[in-house]
LOBA-856403 format. One record per residue (C-alpha): residue number from 1; z, x, y. Coordinates in nm, 3 decimals. Each point is the difference from the previous one (the first is absolute). Layout:
NUM; Z; X; Y .
...
This chain:
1; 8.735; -14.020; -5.202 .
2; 0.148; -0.133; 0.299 .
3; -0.227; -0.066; 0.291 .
4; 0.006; 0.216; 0.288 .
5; -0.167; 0.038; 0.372 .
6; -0.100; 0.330; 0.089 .
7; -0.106; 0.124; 0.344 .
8; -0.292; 0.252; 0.035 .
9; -0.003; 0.196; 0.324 .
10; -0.272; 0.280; 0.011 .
11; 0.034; 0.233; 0.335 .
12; -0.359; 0.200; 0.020 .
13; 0.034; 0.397; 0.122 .
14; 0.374; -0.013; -0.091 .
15; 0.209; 0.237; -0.169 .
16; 0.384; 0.017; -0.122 .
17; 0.018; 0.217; 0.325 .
18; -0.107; -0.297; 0.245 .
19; 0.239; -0.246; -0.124 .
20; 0.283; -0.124; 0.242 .
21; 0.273; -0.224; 0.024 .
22; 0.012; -0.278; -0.267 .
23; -0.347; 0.123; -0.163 .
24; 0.225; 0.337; -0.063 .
25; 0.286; -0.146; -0.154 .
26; -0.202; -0.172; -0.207 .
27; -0.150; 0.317; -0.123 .
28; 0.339; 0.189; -0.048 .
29; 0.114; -0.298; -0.187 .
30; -0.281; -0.107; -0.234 .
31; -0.004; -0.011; -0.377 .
32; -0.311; 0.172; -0.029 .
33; -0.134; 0.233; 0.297 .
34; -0.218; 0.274; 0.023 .
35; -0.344; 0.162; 0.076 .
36; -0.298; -0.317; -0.054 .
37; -0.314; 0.177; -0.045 .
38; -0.333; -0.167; 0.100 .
39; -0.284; -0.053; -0.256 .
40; -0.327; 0.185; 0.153 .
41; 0.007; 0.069; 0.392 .
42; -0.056; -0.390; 0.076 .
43; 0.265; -0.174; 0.254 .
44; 0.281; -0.143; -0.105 .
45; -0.115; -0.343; -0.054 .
46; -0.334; 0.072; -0.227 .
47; 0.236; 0.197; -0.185 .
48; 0.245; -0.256; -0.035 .
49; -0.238; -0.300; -0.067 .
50; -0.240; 0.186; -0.224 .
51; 0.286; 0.038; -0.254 .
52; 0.118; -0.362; -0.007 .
53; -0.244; 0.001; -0.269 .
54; 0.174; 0.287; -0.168 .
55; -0.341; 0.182; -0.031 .
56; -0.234; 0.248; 0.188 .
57; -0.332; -0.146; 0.079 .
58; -0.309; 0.025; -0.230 .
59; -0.364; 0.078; 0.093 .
60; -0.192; -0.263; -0.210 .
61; -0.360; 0.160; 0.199 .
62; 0.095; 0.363; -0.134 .
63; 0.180; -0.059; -0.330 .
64; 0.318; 0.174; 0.107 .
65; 0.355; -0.005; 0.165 .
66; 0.043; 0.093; 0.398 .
67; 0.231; -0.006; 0.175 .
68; 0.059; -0.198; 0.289 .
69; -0.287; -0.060; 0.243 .
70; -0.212; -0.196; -0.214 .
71; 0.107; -0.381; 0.046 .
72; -0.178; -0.359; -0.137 .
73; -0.067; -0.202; 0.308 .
74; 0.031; -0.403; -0.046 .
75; -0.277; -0.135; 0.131 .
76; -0.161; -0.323; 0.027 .
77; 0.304; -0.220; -0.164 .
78; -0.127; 0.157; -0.319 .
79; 0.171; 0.079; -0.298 .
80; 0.034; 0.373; -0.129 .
81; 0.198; 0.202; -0.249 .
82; 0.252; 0.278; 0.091 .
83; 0.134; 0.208; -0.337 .
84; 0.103; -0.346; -0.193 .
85; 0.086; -0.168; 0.309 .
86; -0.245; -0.279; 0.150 .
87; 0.022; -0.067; 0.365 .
88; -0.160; -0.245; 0.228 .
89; -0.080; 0.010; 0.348 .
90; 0.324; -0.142; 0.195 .
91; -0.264; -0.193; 0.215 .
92; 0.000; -0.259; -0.348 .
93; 0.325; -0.131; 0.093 .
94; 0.047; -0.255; 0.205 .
95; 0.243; 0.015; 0.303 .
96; 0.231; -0.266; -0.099 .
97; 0.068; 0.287; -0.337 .
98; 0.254; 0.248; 0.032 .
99; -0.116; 0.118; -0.374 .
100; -0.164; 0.318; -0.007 .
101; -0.281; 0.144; -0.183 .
102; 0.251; 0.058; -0.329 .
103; 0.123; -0.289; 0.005 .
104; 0.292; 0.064; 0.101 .
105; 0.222; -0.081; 0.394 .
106; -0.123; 0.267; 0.201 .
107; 0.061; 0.015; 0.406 .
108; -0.253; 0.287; 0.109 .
109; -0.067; 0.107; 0.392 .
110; -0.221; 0.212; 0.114 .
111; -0.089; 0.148; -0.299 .
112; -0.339; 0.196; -0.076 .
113; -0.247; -0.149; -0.225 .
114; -0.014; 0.302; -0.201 .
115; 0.311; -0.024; -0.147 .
116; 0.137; -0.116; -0.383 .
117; 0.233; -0.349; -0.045 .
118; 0.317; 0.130; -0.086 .
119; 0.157; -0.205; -0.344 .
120; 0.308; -0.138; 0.164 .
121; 0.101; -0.341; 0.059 .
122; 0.148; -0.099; 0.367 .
123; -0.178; 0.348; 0.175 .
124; -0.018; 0.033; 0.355 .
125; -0.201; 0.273; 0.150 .
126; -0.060; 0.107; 0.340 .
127; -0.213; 0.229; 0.102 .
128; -0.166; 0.146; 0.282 .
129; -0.384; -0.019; 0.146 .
130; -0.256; 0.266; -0.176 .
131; -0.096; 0.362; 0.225 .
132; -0.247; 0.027; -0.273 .
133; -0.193; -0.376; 0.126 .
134; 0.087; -0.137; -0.327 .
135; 0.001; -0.368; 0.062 .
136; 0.368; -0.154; -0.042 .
137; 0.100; -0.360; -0.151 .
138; 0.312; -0.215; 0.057 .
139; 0.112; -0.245; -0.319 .
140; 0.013; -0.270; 0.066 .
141; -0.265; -0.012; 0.257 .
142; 0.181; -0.190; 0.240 .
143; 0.278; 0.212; 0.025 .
144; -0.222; 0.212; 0.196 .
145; -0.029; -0.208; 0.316 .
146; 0.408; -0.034; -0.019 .
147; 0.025; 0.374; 0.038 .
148; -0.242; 0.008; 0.262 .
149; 0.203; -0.256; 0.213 .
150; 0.290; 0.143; 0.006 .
151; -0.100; 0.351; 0.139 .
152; -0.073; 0.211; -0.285 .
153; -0.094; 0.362; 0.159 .
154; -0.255; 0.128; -0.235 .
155; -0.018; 0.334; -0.149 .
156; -0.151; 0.281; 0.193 .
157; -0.399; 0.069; -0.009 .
158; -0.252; 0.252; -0.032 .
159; 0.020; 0.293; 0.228 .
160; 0.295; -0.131; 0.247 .
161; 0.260; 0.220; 0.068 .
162; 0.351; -0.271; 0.010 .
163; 0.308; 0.057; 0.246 .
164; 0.360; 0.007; -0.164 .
165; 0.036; -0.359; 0.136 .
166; -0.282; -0.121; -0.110 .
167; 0.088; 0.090; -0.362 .
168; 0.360; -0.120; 0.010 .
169; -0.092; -0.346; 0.114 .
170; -0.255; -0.021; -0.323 .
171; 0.286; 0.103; -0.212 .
172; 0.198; -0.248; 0.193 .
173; -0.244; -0.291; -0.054 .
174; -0.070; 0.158; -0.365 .
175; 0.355; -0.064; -0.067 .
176; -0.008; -0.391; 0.161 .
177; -0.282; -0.092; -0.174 .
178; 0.109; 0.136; -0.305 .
179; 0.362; -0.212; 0.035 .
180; -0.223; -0.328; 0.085 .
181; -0.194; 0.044; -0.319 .
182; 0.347; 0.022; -0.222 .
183; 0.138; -0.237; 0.177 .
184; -0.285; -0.262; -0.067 .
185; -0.135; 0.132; -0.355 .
186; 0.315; 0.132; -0.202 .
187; -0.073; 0.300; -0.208 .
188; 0.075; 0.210; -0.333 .
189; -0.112; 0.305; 0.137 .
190; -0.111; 0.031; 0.348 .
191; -0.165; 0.322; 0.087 .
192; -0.068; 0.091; 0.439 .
193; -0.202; 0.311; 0.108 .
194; 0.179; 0.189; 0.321 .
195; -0.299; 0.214; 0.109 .
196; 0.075; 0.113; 0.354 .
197; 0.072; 0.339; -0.114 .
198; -0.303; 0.085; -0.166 .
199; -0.219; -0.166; 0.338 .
200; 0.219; 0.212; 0.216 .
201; -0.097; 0.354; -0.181 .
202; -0.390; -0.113; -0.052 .
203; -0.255; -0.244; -0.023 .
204; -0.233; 0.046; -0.303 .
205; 0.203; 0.313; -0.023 .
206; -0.202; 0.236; 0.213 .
207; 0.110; -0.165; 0.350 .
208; 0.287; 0.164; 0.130 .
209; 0.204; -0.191; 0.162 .
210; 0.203; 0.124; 0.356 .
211; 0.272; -0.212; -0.020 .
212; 0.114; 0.174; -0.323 .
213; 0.321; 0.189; 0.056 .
214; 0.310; -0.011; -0.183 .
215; 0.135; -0.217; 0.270 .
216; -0.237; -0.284; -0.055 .
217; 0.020; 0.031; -0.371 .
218; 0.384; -0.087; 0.038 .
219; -0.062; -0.278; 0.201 .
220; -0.228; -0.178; -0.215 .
221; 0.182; 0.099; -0.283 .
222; 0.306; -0.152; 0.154 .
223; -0.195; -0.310; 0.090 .
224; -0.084; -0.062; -0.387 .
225; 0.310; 0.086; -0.091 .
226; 0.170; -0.319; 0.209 .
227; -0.272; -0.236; -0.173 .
228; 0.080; 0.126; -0.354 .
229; 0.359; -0.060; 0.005 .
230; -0.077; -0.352; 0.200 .
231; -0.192; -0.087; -0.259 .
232; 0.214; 0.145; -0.258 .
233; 0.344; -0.187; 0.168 .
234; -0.174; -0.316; 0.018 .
235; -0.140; -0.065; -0.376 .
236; 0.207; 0.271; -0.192 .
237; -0.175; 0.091; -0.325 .
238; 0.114; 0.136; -0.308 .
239; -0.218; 0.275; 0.117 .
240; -0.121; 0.175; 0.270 .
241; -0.327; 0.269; -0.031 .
242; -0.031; 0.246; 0.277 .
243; -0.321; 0.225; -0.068 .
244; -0.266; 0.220; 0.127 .
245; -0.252; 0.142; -0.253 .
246; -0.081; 0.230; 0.311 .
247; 0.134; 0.242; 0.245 .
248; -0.212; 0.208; 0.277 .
249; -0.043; 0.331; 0.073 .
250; -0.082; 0.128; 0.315 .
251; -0.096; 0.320; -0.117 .
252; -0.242; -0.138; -0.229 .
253; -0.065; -0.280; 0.214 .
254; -0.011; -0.265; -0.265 .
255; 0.210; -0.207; -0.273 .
256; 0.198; 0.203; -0.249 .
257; 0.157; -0.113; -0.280 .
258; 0.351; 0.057; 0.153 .
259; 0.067; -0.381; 0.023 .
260; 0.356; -0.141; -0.104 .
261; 0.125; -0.339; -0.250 .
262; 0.323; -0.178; -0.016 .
263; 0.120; -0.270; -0.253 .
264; 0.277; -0.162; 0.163 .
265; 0.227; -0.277; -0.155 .
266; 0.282; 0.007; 0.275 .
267; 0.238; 0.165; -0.189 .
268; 0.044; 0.383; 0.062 .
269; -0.096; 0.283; -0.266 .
270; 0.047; 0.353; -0.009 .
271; -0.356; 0.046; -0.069 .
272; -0.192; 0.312; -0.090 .
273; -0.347; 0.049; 0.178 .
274; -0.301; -0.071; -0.249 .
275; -0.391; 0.042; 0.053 .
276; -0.205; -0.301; -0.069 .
277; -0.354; -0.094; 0.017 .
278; -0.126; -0.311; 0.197 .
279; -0.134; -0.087; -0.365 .
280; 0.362; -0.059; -0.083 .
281; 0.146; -0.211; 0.286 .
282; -0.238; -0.331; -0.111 .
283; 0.156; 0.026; -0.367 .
284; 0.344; 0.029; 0.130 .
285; -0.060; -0.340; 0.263 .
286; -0.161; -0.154; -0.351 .
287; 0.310; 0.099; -0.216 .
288; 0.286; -0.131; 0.255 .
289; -0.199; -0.288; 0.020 .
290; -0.062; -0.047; -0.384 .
291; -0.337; -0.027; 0.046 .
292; -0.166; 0.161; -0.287 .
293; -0.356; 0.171; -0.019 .
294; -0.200; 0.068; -0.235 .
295; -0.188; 0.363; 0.032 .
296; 0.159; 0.074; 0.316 .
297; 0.030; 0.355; 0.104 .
298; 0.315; 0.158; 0.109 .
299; 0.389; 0.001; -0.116 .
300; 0.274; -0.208; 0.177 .
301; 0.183; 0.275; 0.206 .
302; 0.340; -0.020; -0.228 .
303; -0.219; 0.066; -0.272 .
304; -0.169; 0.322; 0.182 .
305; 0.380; 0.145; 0.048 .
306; 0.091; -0.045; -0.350 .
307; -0.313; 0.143; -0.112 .
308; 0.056; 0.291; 0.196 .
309; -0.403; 0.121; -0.043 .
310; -0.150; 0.311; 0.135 .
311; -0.204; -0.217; 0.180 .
312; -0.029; -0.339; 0.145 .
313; -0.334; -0.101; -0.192 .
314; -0.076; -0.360; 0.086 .
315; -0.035; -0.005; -0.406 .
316; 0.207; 0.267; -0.258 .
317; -0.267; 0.238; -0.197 .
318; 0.108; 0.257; -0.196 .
319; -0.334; 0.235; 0.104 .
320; 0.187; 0.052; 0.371 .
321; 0.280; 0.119; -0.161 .
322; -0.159; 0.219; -0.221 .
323; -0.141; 0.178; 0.232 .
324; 0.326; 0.031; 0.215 .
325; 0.140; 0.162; -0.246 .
326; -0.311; 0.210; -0.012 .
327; 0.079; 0.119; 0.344 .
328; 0.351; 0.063; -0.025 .
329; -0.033; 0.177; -0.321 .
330; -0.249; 0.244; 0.223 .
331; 0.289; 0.074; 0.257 .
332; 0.243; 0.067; -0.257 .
333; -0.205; 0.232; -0.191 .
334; -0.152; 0.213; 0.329 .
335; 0.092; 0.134; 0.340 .
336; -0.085; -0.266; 0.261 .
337; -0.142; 0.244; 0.200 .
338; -0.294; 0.032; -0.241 .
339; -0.073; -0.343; -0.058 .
340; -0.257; -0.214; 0.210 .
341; -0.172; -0.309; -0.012 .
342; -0.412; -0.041; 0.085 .
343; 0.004; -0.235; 0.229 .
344; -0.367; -0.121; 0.061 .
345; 0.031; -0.377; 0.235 .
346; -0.064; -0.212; -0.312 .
347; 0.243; -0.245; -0.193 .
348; 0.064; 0.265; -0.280 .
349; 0.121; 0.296; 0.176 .
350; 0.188; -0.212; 0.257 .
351; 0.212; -0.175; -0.326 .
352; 0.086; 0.364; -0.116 .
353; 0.050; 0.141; 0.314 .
354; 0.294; -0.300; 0.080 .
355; 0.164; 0.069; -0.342 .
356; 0.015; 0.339; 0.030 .
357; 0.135; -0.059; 0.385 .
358; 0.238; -0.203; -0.139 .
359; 0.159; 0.299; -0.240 .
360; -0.052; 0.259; 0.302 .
361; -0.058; -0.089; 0.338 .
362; -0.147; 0.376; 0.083 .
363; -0.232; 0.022; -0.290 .
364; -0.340; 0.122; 0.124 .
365; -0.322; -0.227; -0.017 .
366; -0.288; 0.155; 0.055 .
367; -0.287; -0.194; 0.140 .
368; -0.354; 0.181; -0.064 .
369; -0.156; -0.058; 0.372 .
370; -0.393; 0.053; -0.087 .
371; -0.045; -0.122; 0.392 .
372; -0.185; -0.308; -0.123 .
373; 0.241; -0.228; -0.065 .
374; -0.025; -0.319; 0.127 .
375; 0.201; -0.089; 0.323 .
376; 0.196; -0.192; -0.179 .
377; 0.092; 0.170; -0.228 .
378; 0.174; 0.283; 0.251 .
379; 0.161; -0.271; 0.187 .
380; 0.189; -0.116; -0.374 .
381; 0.111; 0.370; -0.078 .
382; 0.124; -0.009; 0.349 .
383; 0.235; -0.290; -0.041 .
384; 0.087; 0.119; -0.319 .
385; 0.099; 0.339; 0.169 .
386; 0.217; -0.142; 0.287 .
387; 0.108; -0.405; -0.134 .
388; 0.159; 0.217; -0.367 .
389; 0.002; 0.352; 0.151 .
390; -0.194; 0.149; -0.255 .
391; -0.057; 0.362; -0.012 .
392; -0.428; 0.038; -0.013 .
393; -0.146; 0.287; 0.051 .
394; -0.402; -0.046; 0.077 .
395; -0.177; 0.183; -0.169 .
396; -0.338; 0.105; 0.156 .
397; -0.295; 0.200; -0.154 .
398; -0.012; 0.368; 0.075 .
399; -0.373; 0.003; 0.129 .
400; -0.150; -0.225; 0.216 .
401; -0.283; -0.265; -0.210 .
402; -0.073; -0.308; 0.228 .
403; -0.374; -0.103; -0.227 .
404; 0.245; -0.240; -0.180 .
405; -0.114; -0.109; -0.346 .
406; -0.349; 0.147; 0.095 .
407; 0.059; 0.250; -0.284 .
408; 0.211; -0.169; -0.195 .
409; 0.143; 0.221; -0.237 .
410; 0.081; 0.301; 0.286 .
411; 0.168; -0.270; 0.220 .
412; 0.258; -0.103; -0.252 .
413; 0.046; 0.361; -0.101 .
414; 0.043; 0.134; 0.339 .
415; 0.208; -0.331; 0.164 .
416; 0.193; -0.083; -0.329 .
417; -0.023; 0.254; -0.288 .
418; 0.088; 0.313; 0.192 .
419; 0.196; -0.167; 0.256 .
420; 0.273; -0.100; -0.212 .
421; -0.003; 0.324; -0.193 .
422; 0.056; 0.172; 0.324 .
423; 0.309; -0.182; 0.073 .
424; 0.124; -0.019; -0.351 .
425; 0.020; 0.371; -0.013 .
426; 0.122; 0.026; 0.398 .
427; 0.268; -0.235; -0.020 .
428; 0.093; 0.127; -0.340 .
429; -0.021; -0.304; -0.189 .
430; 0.070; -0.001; -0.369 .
431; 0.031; -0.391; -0.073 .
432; -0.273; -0.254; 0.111 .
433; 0.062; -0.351; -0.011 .
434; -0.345; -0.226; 0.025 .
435; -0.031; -0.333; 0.010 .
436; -0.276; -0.064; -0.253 .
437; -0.053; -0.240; -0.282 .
438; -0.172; 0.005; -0.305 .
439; -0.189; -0.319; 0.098 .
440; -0.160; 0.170; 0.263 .
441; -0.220; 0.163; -0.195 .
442; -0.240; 0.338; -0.008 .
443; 0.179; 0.119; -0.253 .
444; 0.287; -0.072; 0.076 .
445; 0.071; -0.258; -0.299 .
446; 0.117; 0.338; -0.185 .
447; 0.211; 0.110; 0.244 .
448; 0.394; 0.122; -0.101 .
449; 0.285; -0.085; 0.182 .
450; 0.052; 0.382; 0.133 .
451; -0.205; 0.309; -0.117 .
452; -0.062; 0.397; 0.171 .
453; -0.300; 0.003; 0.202 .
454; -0.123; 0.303; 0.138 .
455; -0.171; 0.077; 0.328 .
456; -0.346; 0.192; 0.021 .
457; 0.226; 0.306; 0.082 .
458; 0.222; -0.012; -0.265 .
459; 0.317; -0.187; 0.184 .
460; 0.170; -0.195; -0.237 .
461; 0.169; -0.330; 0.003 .
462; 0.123; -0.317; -0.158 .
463; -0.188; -0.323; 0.080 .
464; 0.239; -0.338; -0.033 .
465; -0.161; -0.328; -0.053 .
466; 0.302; -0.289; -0.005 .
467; -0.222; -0.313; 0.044 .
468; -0.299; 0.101; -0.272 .
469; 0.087; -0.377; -0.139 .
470; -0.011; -0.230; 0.356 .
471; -0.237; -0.176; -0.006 .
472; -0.121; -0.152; 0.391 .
473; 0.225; -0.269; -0.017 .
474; 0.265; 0.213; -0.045 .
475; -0.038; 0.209; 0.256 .
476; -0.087; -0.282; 0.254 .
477; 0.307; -0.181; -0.162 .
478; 0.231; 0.299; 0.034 .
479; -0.102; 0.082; 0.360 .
480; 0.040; -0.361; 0.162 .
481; 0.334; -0.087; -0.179 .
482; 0.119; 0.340; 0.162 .
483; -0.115; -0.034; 0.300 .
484; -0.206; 0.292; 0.036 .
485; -0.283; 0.025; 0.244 .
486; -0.332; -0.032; -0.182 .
487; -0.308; 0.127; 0.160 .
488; -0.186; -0.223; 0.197 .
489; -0.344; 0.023; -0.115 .
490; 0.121; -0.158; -0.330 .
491; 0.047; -0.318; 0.219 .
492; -0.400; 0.057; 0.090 .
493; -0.202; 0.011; -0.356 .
494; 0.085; 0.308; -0.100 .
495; 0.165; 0.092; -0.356 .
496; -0.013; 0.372; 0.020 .
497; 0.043; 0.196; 0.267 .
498; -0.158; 0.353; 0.103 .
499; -0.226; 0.164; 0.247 .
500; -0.145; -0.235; 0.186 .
501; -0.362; 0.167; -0.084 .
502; 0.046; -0.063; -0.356 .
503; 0.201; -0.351; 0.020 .
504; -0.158; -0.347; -0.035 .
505; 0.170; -0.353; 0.031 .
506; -0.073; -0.259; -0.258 .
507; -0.182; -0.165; 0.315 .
508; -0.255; 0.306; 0.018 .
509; -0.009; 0.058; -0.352 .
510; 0.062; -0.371; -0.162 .
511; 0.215; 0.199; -0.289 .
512; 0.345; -0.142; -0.084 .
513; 0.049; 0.267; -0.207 .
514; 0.292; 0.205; 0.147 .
515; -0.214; 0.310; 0.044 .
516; -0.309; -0.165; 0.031 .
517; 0.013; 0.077; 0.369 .
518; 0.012; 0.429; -0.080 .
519; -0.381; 0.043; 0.024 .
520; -0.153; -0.019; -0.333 .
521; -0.073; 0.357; -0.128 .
522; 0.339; 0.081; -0.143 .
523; 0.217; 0.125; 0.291 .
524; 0.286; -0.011; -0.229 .
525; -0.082; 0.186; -0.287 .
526; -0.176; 0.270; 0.167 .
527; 0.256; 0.076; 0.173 .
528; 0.228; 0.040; -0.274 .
529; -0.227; 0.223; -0.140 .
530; 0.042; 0.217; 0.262 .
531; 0.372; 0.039; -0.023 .
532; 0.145; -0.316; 0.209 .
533; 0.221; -0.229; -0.142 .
């Protein structure tokens, strides 16, 4: 294969809708374009870097996959193993080096010490300084003091608020320093992170920033724009990589996974709009580069359109669309209007509830509100309700029982049992979709793919199971290759979520087991007995 140089420019907080100018026509004209959707709710450049490895992080401590938010730290200069990569602290190369810890030419700036090597020869990478106080590295070392000399404006910090200008001189600089490093390096592949937008909406997400209106936006936006197609002018690649695995929403006040791609070789296409994950954009740079990976995650974008899947899965598995079918076979076969899904905050409901979303935007979920959820657990069936515009209904207990898990038994038959048999019969459902597996257990291991159940009244209907067979990985695996929000408290120790009086973390409870953390007198399988699914 014929060697080619391709440029990397990732623009945080940007959609399709922000792009101007030259960033535009690039868009309208790529070979591949579309919807790039992020891998967990991480910014765009964990996202990114975590899958230069092709693979979502494992938990050596617990025995089991997370996803992002549980990084290796190098520390010390010693060395450490990674899946079946081994990496070194950088501080074990010497200055004069410009080899990097794979042995390979890498050019790195201001990059977080959290982050994978990528597996390409020639990479540059710049970067931006951490919000979160990660500590950042330069390789080689001495580049460092270079960038300092000449002006670099760092990135903004914790808890300031940044003026327009401000953030279109970083850009500006971003975009300088980024030229000097080509300019004295070279490159294969040469990735720069435009994050302007993303400081101008927030810092550490929750700080709203003043200066964000649609006016500023443009004018950063515009600002970027000049550097990409400077940059873009003055080397000219074979290709050029516009992304964002992010967009905001004001109304949810936080990412979404409304970001944007383009795959650009400076010829024009008529070019229908696809929907990628982030977990596909690292095997597409490796496959125009010829780079090739063993156990790497993800399909090469052309290979995504001619696939034409369902979904995007980050890896093909005939279980997702199994259960697909599943679905659609349920909306064929009833009236939508008497089909719902139990929507409960937890990974399994919230994978159901998105396929079935995706065959009917108005189907109903029904989310059993006992009142002791945890906090966040309301806040991720709120973003689910206005970032997808799902139809939930919340579904509250009839009588009033605060003594939560006091009396066990009464509490899930007056928050739970009854609850949802109320609103079964009141919003005349006849299908239910549920999210649960047989590896859940309490009796569940038995469980068939649909079957009549019967309220303590005698209202009647038909209980779907589609994802009996996932296993965790599966559902973790389907949810981050789509994109779709996953409930925080997963991110915090815990494997299975409920009421917070009856839900442990693995740090409360030391069980790994994924329902280790339900408290230990069989939460599960009495309540089946008592007529919940």
């Amino acid at each position: 294969m014929q060697k080619k140089k391709v440029l990397v420019f990732v623009i945080d907080s940007a959609t399709k809708d922000n792009l101007v100018n030259f960033s535009k026509s690039v868009y309208e004209k790529a070979k591949y374009k579309g919807q790039l959707v992020p891998i967990s709710e991480g910014h765009t450049v964990t996202s990114a870097f975590a899958l230069m490895t092709g693979r979502i992080i494992y938990n050596e401590k617990f025995g089991y996959r997370m996803p992002i938010g549980d990084w290796v730290y190098r520390l010390n200069g010693e060395k450490f193993k990674q899946g079946n990569m081994e990496l070194y602290d950088y501080r074990d190369i010497a200055d004069k080096s410009i080899i990097g810890k794979t042995g390979l030419r890498e050019i790195w700036f201001n990059i977080p010490e959290l982050v994978p090597v990528p597996r390409i020869k020639n990479v540059v990478v710049v970067g931006g300084v951490p919000l979160a106080g990660y500590e950042y590295y330069t390789q080689p070392p001495k580049l460092q003091q270079e960038i300092e000399a000449k002006g670099y404006i760092v990135d903004v910090r914790d808890n300031v608020r940044p003026s327009v200008d401000f953030l279109t001189r970083m850009e500006q600089k971003r975009g300088e320093i980024f030229d000097y490093i080509l300019s004295k390096y070279g490159f294969d592949v040469a990735f720069c992170w435009f994050t302007a937008l993303d400081r101008l909406h927030h810092n550490r997400v929750i700080i709203k920033n003043p200066n964000d209106t649609p006016e500023n936006r443009k004018l950063i936006m515009e600002t970027i724009d000049t550097q990409i197609f400077n940059i873009y002018q003055k080397y000219n690649p074979d290709y050029l990589i516009l992304m964002s695995d992010h967009g905001w929403r004001d109304d949810l006040f936080y990412h979404w996974n409304n970001g944007f791609f383009a795959i650009y070789d400076g010829k024009e296409y008529d070019s229908p709009e696809i929907r990628a994950s982030i977990l596909d954009i690292i095997p597409t740079i490796y496959d125009i580069l010829g780079v090739k990976v063993d156990g790497l995650q993800g399909l090469p974008i052309p290979v995504r359109v001619e696939k034409k899947q369902n979904f995007i899965l980050s890896h093909l598995n005939e279980k997702y669309d199994k259960s697909f079918e599943i679905i659609k076979n349920t909306f064929k076969n009833f009236p939508h209007d008497q089909i719902a899904v139990a929507l409960s905050g937890g990974k399994d409901s919230t994978a159901v509830a998105y396929m079935a979303w995706l065959v009917d935007k108005d189907v109903k979920m029904i989310f059993v509100d006992t009142t002791a959820h945890f906090t966040e657990t309301y806040e991720f069936i709120r973003k689910l309700q206005i970032g997808y515009g799902m139809k939930i209904y919340y579904s509250q207990p009839a009588e009033e029982y605060i003594d939560f898990a006091v009396d066990k038994e009464k509490c899930c038959l007056v928050n739970k049992v009854r609850n949802l048999e109320r609103t079964l019969k009141m919003l005349n459902v006849k299908v239910l979709l549920t999210g649960i597996r047989r590896s859940d257990g309490g009796t569940r291991e038995n469980e068939e793919v649909a079957r009549v159940r019967k309220t303590s009244d005698g209202y009647e209907y038909l209980q779907v199971n589609p994802i009996l067979d996932w296993t965790y990985d599966d559902v973790m695996d389907f949810l981050l290759s789509e994109g779709v929000p996953i409930n925080p408290l997963y991110y915090n120790g815990y494997r299975s979520i409920d009421c917070y009086p009856c839900t442990l973390s693995i740090y409360e409870t030391g069980d790994v087991r994924e329902r280790g953390g339900r408290l230990k007198d069989n939460i599960l399988g009495r309540l089946r007995s008592m007529g919940y699914f």
